[in-house]
C-alpha positions as a Markdown table, in Angstrom:
| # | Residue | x | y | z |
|---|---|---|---|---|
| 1 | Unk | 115.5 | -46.9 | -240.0 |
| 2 | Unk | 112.3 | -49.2 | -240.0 |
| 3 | Unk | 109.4 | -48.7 | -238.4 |
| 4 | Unk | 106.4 | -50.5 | -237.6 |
| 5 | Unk | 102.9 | -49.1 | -238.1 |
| 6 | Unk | 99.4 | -50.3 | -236.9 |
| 7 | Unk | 97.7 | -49.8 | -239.9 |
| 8 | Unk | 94.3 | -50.4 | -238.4 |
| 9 | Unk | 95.1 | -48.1 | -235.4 |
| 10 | Unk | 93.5 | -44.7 | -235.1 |
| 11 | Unk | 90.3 | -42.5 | -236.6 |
| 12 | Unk | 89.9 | -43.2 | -240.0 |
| 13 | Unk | 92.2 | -45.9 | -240.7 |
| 14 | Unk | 93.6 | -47.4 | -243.1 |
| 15 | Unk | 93.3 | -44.1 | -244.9 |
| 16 | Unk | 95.0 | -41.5 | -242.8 |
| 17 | Unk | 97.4 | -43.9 | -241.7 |
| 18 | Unk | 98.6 | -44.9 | -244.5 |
| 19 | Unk | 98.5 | -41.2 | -245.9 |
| 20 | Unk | 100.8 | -40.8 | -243.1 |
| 21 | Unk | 103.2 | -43.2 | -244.0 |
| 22 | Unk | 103.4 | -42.8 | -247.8 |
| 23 | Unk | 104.1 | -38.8 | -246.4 |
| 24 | Unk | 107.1 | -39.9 | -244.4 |
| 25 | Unk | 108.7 | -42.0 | -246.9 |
| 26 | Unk | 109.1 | -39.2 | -249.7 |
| 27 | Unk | 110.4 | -37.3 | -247.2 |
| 28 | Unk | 112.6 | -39.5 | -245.5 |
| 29 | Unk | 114.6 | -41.7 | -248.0 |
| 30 | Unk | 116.4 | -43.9 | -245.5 |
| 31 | Unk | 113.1 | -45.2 | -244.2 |
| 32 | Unk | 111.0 | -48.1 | -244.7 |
| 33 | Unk | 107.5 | -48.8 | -243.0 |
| 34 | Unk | 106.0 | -51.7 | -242.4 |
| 35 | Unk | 102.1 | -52.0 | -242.1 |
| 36 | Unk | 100.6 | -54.3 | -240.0 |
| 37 | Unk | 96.8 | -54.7 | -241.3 |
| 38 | Unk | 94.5 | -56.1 | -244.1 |
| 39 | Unk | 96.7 | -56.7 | -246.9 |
| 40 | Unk | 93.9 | -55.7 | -249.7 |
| 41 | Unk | 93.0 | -52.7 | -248.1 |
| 42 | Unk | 96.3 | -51.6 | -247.5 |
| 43 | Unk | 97.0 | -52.1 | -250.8 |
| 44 | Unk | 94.0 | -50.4 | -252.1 |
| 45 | Unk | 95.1 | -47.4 | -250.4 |
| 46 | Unk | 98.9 | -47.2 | -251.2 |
| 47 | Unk | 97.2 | -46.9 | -254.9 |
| 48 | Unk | 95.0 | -44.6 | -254.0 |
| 49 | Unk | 97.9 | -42.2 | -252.5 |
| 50 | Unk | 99.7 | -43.2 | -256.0 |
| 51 | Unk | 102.5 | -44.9 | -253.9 |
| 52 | Unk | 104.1 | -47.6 | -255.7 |
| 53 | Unk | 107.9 | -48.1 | -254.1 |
| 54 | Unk | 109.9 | -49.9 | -251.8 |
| 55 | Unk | 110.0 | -48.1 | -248.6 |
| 56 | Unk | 107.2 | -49.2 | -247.5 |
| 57 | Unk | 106.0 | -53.5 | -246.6 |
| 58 | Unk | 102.7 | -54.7 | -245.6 |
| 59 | Unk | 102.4 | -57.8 | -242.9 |
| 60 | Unk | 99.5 | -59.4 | -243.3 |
| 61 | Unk | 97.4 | -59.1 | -239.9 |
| 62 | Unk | 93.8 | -60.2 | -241.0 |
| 63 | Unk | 92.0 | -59.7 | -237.6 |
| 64 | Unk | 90.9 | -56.5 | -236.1 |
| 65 | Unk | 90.5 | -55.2 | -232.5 |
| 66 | Unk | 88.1 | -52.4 | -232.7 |
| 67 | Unk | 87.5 | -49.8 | -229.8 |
| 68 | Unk | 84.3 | -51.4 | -229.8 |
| 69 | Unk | 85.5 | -55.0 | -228.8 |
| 70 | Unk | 85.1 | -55.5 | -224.9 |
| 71 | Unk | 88.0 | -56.7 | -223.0 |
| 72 | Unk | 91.2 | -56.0 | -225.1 |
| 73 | Unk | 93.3 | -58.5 | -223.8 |
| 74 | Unk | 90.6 | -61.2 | -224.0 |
| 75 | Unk | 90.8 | -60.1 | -227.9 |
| 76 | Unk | 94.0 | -60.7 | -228.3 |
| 77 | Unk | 93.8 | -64.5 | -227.2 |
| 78 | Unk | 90.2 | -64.5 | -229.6 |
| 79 | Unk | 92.2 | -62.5 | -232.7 |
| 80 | Unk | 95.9 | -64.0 | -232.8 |
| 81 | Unk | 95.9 | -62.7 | -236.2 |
| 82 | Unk | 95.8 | -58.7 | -234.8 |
């Protein structure tokens, strides 16, 4: 099974997030995650949860929508790359 993951999505993201994820896939060996989100940072924290397989892909998505940005769907149009 695949799923996808916002990994800019919630409270202290990327961290818990991916913490989450990298939980799921040693327990679940049929899944795979992918990661939508900042690359680097992603990456940064995959290491720093000592994950290193192949259950779980990163899609670049370089632009952020915070809970701070007004107007959510008006972000979307200015940040295609959410």
């Amino acid at each position: 099974m695949k799923i996808v993951v916002d990994g800019f999505g919630g409270d202290n993201a990327p961290s818990e997030i991916v913490k989450a994820c990298v939980m799921a896939v040693n327990e679940f060996k049929d899944l795979t995650i992918i990661i939508t989100g900042q690359t680097e940072k992603l990456k940064a924290e995959l290491r720093e949860n000592n994950y290193d397989g192949n259950q779980v892909e990163i899609v670049e998505a370089p632009d952020v929508i915070s809970c701070e940005d007004e107007n959510p769907a008006m972000q979307i149009r200015r940040k295609p790359n959410s």
